[in-house]
N, C-alpha and C positions, 0 to 999 in steps of 0.2 A: 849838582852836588850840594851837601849841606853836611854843614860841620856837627859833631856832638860830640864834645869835651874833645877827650883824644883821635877820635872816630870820623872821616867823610862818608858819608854813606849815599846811595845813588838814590834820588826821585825818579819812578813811571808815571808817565800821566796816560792810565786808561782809559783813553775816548773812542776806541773803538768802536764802530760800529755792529752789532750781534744780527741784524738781521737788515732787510731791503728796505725794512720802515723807518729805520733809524736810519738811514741815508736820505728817506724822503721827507724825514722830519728835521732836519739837519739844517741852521740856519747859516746862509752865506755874507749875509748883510741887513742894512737895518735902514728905513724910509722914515726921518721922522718919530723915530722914537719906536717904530714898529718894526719887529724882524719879518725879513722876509728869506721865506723857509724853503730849500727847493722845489716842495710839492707847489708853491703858488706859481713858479714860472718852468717848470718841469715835470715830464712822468717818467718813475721810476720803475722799470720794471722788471723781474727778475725771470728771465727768459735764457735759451740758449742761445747760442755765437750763430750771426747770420751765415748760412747755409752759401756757399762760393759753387757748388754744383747739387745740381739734381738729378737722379733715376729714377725712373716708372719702367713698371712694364703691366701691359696691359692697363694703364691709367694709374696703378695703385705704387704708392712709395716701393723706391727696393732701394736696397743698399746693395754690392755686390764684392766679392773676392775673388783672387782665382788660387788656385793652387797648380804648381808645377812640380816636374817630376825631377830629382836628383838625376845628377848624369851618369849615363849606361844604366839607367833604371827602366825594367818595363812599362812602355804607357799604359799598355793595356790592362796590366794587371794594379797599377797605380789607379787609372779612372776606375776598375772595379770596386777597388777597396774603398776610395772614396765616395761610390754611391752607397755601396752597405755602411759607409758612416754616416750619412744622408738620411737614408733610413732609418736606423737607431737614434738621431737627433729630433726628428719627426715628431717624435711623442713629446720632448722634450717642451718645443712654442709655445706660445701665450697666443690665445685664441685669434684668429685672425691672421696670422701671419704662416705664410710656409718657406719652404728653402725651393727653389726654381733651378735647376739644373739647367743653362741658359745655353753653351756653349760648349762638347767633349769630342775633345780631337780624335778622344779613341777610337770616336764612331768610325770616323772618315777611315782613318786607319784599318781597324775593322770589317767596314766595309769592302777598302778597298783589296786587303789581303785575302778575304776569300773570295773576292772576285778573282786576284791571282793566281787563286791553288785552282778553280775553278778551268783559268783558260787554260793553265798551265797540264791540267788533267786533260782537258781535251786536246788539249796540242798534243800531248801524248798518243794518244786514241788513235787521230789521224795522223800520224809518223806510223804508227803501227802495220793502220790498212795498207797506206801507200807503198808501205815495203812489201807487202803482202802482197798487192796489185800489181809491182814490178817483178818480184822474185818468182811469185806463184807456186811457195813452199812457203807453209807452215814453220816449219823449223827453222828453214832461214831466216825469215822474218823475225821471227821470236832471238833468233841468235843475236842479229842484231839490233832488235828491241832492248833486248839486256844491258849494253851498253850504256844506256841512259839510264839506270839503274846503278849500275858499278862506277861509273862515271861521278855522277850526282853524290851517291854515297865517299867518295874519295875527296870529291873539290868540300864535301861538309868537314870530313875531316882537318882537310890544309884550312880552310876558313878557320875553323876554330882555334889549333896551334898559330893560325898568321895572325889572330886576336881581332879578331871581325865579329861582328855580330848579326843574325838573320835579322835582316828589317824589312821594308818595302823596296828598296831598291838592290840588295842582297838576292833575296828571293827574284827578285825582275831578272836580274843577269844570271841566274839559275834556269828561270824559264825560258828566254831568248837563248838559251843554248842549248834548249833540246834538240833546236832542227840541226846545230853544226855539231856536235856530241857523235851524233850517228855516220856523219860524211865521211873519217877518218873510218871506221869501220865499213861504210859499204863497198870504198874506194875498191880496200885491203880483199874482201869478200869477194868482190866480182871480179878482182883479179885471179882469183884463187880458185874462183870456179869456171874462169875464159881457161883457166892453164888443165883445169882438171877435165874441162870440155874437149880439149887438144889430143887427150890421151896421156895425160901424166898420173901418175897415180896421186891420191889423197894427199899422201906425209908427203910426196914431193911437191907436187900443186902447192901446198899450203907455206911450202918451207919457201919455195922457190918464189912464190905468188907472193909473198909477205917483203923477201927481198928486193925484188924488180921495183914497189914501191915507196920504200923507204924512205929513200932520197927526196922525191916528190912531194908527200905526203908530210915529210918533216919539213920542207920549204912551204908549202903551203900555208902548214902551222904556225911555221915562224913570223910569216907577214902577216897572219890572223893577230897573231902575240906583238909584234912589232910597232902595231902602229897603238899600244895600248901606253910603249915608252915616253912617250911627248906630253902624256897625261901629267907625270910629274912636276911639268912645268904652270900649271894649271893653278889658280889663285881664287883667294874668295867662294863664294857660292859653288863655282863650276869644279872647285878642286874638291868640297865637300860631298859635292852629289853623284860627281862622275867619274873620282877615284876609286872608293869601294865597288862602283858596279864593274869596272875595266877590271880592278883587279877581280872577283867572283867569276865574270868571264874568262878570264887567263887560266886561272885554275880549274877551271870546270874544262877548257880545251887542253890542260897537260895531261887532268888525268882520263882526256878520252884519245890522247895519243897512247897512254902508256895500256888499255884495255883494247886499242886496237891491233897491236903487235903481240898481244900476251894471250887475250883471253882470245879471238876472233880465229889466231889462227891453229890453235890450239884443239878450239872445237871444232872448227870449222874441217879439219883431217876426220875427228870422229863422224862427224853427220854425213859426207861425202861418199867414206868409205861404206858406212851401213847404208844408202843410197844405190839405187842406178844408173849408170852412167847413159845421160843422153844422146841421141846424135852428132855431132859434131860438126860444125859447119868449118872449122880454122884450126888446123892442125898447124902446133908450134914443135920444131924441136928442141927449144929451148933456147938458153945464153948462149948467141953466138954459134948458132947451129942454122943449118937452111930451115924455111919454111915452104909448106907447099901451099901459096894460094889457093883457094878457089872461091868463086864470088860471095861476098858476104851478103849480099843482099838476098841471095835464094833462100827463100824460105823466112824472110826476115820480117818483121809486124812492117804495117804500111810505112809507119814514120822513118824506117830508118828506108826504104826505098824511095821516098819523097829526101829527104834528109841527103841521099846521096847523086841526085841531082841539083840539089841546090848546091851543096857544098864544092861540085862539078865545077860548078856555072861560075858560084865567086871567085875559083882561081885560077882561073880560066879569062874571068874578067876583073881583076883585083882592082884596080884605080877605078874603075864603076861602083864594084861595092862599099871601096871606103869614101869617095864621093855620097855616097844615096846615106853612108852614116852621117858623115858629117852635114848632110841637111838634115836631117834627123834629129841631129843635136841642136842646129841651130833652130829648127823650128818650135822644138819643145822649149829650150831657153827663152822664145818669145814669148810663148804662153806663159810660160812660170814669171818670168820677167815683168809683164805686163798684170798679172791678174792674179800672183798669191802675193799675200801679205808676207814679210820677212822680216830676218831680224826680232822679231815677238820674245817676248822671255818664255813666257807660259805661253801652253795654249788652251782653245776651246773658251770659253766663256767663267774662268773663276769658279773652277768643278763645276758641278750639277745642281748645286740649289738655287732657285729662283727666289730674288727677294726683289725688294722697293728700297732705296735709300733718298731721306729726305733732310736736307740740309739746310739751316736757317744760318745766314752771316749777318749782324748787325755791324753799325759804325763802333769806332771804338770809340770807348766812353759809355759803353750803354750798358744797363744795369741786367742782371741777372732777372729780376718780375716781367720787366719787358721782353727777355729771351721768351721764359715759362711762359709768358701768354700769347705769343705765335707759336709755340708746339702745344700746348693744349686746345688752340684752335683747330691744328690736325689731329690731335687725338679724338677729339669729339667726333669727327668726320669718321675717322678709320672705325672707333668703335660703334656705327650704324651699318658696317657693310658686314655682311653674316660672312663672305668667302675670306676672311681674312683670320689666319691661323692666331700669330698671335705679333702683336706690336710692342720696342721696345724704346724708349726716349733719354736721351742721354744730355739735359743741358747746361752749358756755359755762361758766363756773362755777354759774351758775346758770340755764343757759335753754338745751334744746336743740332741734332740727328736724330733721327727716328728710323730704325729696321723694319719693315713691315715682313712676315712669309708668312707662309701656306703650305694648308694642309699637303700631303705627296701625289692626293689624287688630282691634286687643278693645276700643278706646279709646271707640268707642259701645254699646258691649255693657251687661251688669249685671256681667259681671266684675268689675271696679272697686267695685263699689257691694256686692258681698263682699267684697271683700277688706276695707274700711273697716270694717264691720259686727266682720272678727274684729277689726281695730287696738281699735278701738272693746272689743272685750270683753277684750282684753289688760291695756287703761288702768288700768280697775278693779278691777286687783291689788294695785295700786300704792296706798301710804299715804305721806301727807307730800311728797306732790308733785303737781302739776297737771300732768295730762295731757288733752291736747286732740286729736282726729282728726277733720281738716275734707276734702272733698270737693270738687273743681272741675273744671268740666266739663260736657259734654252729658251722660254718664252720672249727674249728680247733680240731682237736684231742678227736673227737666226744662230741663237745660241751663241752669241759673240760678247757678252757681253753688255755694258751699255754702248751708247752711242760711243763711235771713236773723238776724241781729246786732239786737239794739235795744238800744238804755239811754233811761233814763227819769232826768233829773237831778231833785233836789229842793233849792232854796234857802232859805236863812231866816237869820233873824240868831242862831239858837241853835242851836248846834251837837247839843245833846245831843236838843234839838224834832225837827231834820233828822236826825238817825239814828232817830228813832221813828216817823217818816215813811215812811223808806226799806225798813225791817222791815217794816213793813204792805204796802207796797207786794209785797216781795218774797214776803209769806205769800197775799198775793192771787194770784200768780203762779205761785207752787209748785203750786194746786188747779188746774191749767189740765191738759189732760191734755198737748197739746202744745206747753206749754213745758217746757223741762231747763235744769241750766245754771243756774240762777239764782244772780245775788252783788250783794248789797245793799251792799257795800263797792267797788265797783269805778271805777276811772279812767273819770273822760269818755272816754277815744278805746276804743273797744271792743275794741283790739286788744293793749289792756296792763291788766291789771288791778292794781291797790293794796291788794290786799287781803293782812294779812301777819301775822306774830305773831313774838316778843319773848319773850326771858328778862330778867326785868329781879331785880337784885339788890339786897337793901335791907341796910345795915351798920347792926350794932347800935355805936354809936359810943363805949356807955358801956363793954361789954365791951372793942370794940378798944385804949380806953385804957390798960386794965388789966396787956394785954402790952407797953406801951409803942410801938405802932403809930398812926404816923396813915393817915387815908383815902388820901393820897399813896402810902406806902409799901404799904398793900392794893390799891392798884389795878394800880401796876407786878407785883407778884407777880403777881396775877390772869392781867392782861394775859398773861404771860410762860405763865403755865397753861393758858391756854385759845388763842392763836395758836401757841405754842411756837418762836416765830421772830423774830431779829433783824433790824435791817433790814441791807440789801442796801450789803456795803464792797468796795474794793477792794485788791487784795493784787499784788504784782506777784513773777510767780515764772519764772524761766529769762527773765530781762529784756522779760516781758509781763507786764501788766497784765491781770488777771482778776476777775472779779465773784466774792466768796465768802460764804456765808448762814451764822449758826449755827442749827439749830432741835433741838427735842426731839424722842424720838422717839416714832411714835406720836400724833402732833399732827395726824395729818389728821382725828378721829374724836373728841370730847369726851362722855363719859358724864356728866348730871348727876352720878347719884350718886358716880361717880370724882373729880368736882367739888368736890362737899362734904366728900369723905375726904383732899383733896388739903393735903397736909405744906408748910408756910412756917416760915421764920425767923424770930425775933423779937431785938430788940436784945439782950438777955441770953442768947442760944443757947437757947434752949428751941424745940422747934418746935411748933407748935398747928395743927388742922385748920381748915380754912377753913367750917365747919358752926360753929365755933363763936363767928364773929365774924356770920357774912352767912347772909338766906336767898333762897332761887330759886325764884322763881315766873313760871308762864307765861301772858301777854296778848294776847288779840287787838290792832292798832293797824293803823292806817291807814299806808301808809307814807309819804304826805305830808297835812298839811292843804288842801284848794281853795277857793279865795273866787273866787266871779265876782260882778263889781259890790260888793264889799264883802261880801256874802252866802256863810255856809258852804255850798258844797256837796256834793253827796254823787249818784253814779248808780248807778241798778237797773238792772245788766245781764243779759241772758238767750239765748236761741238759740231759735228759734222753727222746728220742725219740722212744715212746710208749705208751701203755694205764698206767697211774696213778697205778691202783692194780699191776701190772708187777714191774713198778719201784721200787714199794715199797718192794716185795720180793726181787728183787734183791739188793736192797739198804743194806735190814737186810742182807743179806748173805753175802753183801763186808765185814760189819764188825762184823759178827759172825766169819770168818774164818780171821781174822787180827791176827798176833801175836804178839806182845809186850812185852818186858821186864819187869819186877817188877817195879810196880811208876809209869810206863806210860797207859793212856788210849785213846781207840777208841772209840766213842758215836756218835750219830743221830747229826748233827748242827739243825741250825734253818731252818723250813721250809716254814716262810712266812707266808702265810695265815691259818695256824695250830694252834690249841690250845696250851698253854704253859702251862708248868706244874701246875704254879697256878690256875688256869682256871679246869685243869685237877681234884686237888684234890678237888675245889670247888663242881665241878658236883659228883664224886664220892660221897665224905661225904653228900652232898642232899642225894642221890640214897638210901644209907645206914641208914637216919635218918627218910626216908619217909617207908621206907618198914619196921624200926623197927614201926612207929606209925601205918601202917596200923594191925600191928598184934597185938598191944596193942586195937586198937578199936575194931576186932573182938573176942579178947580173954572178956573182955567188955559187950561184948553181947551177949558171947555166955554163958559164966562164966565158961569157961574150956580154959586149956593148949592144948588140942590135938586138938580140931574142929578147933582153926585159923589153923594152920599148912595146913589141908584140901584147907584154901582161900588160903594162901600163897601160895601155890605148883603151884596156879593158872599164878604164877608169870612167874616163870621158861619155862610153857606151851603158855603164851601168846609172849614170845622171840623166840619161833621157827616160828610163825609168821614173827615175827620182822625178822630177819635174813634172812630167804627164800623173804620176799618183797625188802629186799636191795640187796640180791644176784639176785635175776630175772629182777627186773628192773634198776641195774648195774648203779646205786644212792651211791652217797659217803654217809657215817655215821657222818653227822657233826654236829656240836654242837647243832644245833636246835633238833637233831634228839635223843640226849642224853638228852633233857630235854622236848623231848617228850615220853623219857620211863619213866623221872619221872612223866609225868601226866599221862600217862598209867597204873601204879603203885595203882593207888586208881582208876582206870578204870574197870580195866580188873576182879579186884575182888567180885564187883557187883552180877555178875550171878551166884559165888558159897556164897555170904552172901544169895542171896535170895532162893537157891536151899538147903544150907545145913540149912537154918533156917525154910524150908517149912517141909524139913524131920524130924527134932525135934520139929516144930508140929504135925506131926501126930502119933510121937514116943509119946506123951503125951496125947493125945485125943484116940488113939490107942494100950494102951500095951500090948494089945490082940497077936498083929504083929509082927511075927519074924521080925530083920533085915533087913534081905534084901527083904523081902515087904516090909515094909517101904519107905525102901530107892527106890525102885525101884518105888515105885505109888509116893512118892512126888517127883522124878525126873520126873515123865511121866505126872503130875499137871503143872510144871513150865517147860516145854520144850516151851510150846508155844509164855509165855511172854519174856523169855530169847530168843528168836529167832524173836520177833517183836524187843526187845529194841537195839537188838547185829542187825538186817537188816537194821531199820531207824539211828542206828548212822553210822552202817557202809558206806550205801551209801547218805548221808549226808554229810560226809566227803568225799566222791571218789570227786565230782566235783571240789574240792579243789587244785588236784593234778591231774586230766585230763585236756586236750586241753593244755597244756604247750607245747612247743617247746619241753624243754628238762627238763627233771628231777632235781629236785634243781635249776630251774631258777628263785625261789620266796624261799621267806623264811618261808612259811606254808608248802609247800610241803614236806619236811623232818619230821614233825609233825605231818600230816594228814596221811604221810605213815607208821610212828609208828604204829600209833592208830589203823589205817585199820589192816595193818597184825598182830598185838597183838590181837584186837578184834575178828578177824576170828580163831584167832589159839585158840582162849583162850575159846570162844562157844565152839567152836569142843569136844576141852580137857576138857572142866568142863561138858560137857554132858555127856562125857563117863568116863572119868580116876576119877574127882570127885568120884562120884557114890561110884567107889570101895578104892579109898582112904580113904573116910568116915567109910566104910567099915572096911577097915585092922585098923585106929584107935578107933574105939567103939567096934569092937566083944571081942576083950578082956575084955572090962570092964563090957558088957552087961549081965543081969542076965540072959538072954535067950539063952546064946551061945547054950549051950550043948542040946536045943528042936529040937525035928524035925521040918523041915518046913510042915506044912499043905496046900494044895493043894490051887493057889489064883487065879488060872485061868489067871493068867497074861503069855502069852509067853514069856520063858527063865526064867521064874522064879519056876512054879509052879514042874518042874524036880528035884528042890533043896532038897539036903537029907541033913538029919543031918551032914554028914562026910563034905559035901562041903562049910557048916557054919563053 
């Protein structure tokens, strides 16, 4: 401030700097009468902010963005619009550069939806013929071909007012309902034509046929629809993915309930009556009217003549047949047990693209040039091999990756599976840094994948007990021939390791005294020695504001021993080397400490080079035979793309609340405690299915595939509601009828639609899970191959084992046990004496 008469008015002093010269022209001090200017003891230079990451792709700088879609926004029509802005940008660059479309979900999507409509067309196709092959009318066929048509068109409707949207998993549970769309309708059909075959006419047949199963046909439903309610309770990921598909399938089953009562039996009078009526083999007179036998197998195709000596024989011999299932189950539980993988979140191998991932880890403290100059050492590599599509490099200061892929045509080849093998013998040049080359893909590890990951966690309340644990562990592991890879210091998640090492310096505190130095003043030096960088100010020059750093030079690179020779100040100008206050020594250390539940922990991680089921036995065997003192424990770590426990109990408790409401629906219907027991049992029969198609087609059991037993659950039970509710029809229109007549003619009634509804869902579903690369390379596939091997297993066993189960829980209670059977001319049955009732 400075005064003028009455007036203070303000002095600026403009020293500002206008340009990068005038910083290096700028004098800090003066030697002697001489200034010394910062250009004599520094360069100035006017450059950008040091670079903290780098991208390349294909070798050449990239920068990169992504863009994401608003929510309930079409992907597909979002990535379109954004490559036609791609395109119209194009002309836009400065020479030399272009925009790379690196990564679009839509493709996948894309791809994988008309791969859907695709199988879903053909699942159609083949429901078609198979109705055709069993009914051997045109018309009927076509009648109920329809169905899935009226069907399909209704559940689009409820989706759309239930506020859903067609996606990939939408549509899935659209397609997986073609084969059970149809069952309610052929049920209703072949009822309708067994009554019109009797000699009832059309409109009666169809009224009468439509009524008798009603009952059935709506319990069947409902334990289809039933076990979809436990879904609600479902969390995270599994409530996102496999709530809209339960629901899409619920509604696509109401509205082929409400087309099998409405439209089926409606037409099905007109086609009938414009028709001939056939020979007749089982004449009914209806509700509650006598019937006149006569053998159903005269004249009958082979199967049901074979069919009705078998079915003879298991109830005739019931604790034989349900003995031969129950090995059956136990056998197949062996297999599955011993030799699929389970638990998997995904499966198949990470979809269908085959790449190379290569990962460089340094210590920490290491500089970003140093990263960049171990990945351009593999860049140089990858850019001499002509098979390689294209390479993309992503690095850190201390962590970098490289994506290799290929072209579509070598992508299943073993190309790939060289190239990795030389990454792989590149790595091993390298000292003072982690390098890792991983595999994924069909061309790796029979489409699985890279090599399977384990860790092995160890807890205890003593840290130094738990590191002596972990060593052992990891020296037991080293002798293995195929394991590599081993690190007894590494992170629970097996994709980051803790494993690190330290300079750590220790001051002699008595010398430091002596130059007049405290530990304050040693460590600012230090610091300043070994970062050689100030922090980060601002300087405002040609009236901008700009960031300006000081550092030493030669500060990206610190030699020990430069270290210890390294020249400091002391209060009285003397200068002393830094050797002669501090010494430097180097330490392994953990880079954090883990406690879970209070307990230190510590995991043995390794890479196991072999199929998946292998590792996994040998995984449990490392730590079944672990021995451990009292307090301390050995357990599975984390496996990555595995379920977790919560996930775990989620699906369990579904599994448990869907099978108890299936047995409350047919207890319900049946109005008895021991006939559900009969469908139940269905359960157990359709897992050895399930079990033998995961063990033969050598498919992991992952989570899709766990919440395709519970839609199986209310699947598989169908063929014994409508089988054990045919024979407690005829046990009531019939009481004339031992037993096991009974049981034996209304088993040998309902073989034929139980083998139309179990052929059209089955191969309905197959193209679901054919033409794939590799097994679990989509996420129906694990789902369709449920259903398949449950379905097949579950026909089989309810055709035969049913029968006599029914059997073993009604002859006790039956007022007829102790009658002889009278001769019924059925084969395998008509031999039946009293003693074998």
């Amino acid at each position: 401030m400075v005064r003028q008469g009455s007036s203070e008015r303000t002095i600026t002093i403009m020293n500002r700097p206008a340009s990068a010269d005038d910083v290096r022209n700028a004098v800090i001090t003066s030697a002697g009468g001489t200034p010394i200017r910062v250009r004599d003891i520094a360069t100035v230079r006017d450059t950008y902010e040091e670079a903290r990451a780098l991208a390349r792709i294909d070798g050449q700088a990239a920068v990169g963005f992504q863009v994401f879609k608003g929510i309930g926004v079409n992907t597909v029509r979002t990535a379109e619009a954004v490559r036609d802005r791609i395109a119209e940008l194009e002309t836009l660059h400065p020479f030399g550069s272009r925009l790379i479309l690196e990564d679009d979900m839509s493709e996948d999507i894309e791809r994988q939806l008309t791969d859907l409509r695709t199988r879903a067309l053909f699942s159609a196709l083949v429901i078609f013929f198979v109705l055709l092959a069993f009914l051997r009318s045109f018309r009927s066929a076509a009648l109920i071909f329809t169905t899935i048509a009226f069907s399909v068109l209704i559940a689009l409707n409820l989706i759309y007012f239930g506020g859903l949207t067609l996606n990939l998993l939408t549509l899935m549970g659209l397609a997986m309902g073609f084969g059970l769309i149809v069952d309610n309708a052929i049920v209703v059909l072949e009822n309708v034509y067994r009554r019109w075959q009797g000699g009832e006419s059309a409109a009666e047949a169809a009224e009468a046929g439509a009524k008798e199963v009603v009952l059935p046909i709506f319990a069947s439903t409902a334990t289809t629809l039933i076990v979809f309610v436990p879904f609600v309770y479902l969390q995270g990921d599994l409530r996102v993915y496999y709530v809209p598909l339960a629901v899409v399938v619920g509604l696509t089953l109401v509205a082929s309930l409400f087309v099998a009562f409405t439209f089926i039996p409606s037409l099905s009078a007109r086609l009938l009556a414009a028709g001939g009526r056939p020979r007749a083999r089982w004449e009914t007179a209806g509700e509650g009217g006598s019937a006149k036998p006569t053998d159903p197998t005269v004249g009958a195709p082979f199967y049901i003549r074979f069919y009705a000596d078998l079915v003879g024989l298991t109830v005739r011999f019931p604790w034989t047949a349900i003995f031969i299932t129950a090995v059956a189950f136990g056998s197949s539980y062996y297999l599955f047990d011993r030799y699929v993988s389970t638990w998997a979140m995904w499966g198949g191998g990470q979809g269908q693209d085959t790449y190379i991932q290569v990962q460089i880890t340094l210590p920490r403290g290491s500089n970003l040039e140093r990263t960049d100059q171990l990945m351009r050492f593999f860049e140089e590599r990858v850019a001499q091999i002509p098979e390689v599509g294209r390479y993309r490099s992503d690095i850190r200061e201390t962590f970098g990756s490289m994506r290799i892929t290929f072209p579509d045509s070598i992508e299943n080849t073993q190309i790939p599976v060289v190239i990795k093998e030389q990454m792989m013998a590149y790595s091993h040049t390298f000292t003072g840094a982690e390098v890792r080359v991983y595999g994924y893909g069909p061309s790796f590890y029979g489409g699985g994948g890279s090599a399977p990951n384990y860790g092995i966690q160890v807890l205890g309340y003593n840290y130094e007990r738990v590191r002596d644990i972990a060593e052992g562990l990891g020296a037991r592991l080293q002798r293995l021939s195929r394991v590599v890879d081993v690190d007894t210091n590494a992170n629970s998640n097996r994709f980051r390791r803790d494993k690190a090492w330290e300079f750590v310096v220790t001051v002699d505190r008595d010398r430091l005294s002596t130059y007049g130095l405290t530990v304050d003043d040693l460590v600012g030096r230090l610091n300043a020695a070994v970062a050689g960088t100030a922090g980060l100010s601002r300087l405002k020059i040609g009236g901008e504001e700009v960031q300006f750093q000081v550092k030493l030079a030669d500060n990206l690179e610190t030699d020990i021993l430069e270290l210890r020779e390294t020249l400091i100040d002391t209060p009285d100008g003397r200068r002393i080397r830094l050797a002669e206050v501090i010494t430097i020594d180097q330490q392994d250390v953990l880079a954090r400490i883990r406690r879970e539940n209070q307990q230190y922990e510590r995991t043995v991680a390794y890479e196991f080079r072999g199929p998946a089921r292998l590792g996994d036995v040998i995984h449990d065997q490392i730590i079944a035979t672990t021995d451990v003192p009292p307090g301390y424990t050995v357990k599975a770590g984390d496996r990555g793309f595995f379920i977790d426990d919560e996930e775990r109990t989620q699906i369990v408790m579904v599994l448990a609340v869907a099978l108890l409401l299936v047995y409350m629906v047919t207890a319900a219907l049946f109005e008895s405690f021991r006939q559900p027991l009969c469908v139940i049992l269905t359960v157990p029969m359709a897992l050895i299915g399930v079990y033998l198609a995961f063990f033969l087609t050598d498919a992991s059991f992952t989570r899709e595939a766990y919440v395709g037993v519970i839609m199986m659950l209310g699947i598989v039970v169908n063929n014994a509601i409508l089988l054990v509710d045919h024979v407690n029809g005829i046990r009531r229109r019939r009481p004339d009828l031992p037993l096991p007549e009974a049981i034996v003619r209304g088993t040998l009634e309902r073989v034929r639609p139980i083998l139309m509804t179990t052929t059209t869902t089955v191969l309905g579903l197959l193209p679901l899970v054919l033409f794939g690369d590799t097994t679990g390379t989509n996420i129906w596939d694990a789902l369709a191959l449920v259903l398949i091997g449950g379905l097949l297993s579950s026909t089989i066993f309810v055709l035969t084992i049913t029968p006599a189960a029914y059997h073993v829980v009604e002859r006790g209670v039956s007022s007829r046990r102790d009658a002889p059977v009278p001769a019924t001319g059925l084969p395998g049955v008509s031999a039946m004496t009293e003693s074998a009732i």
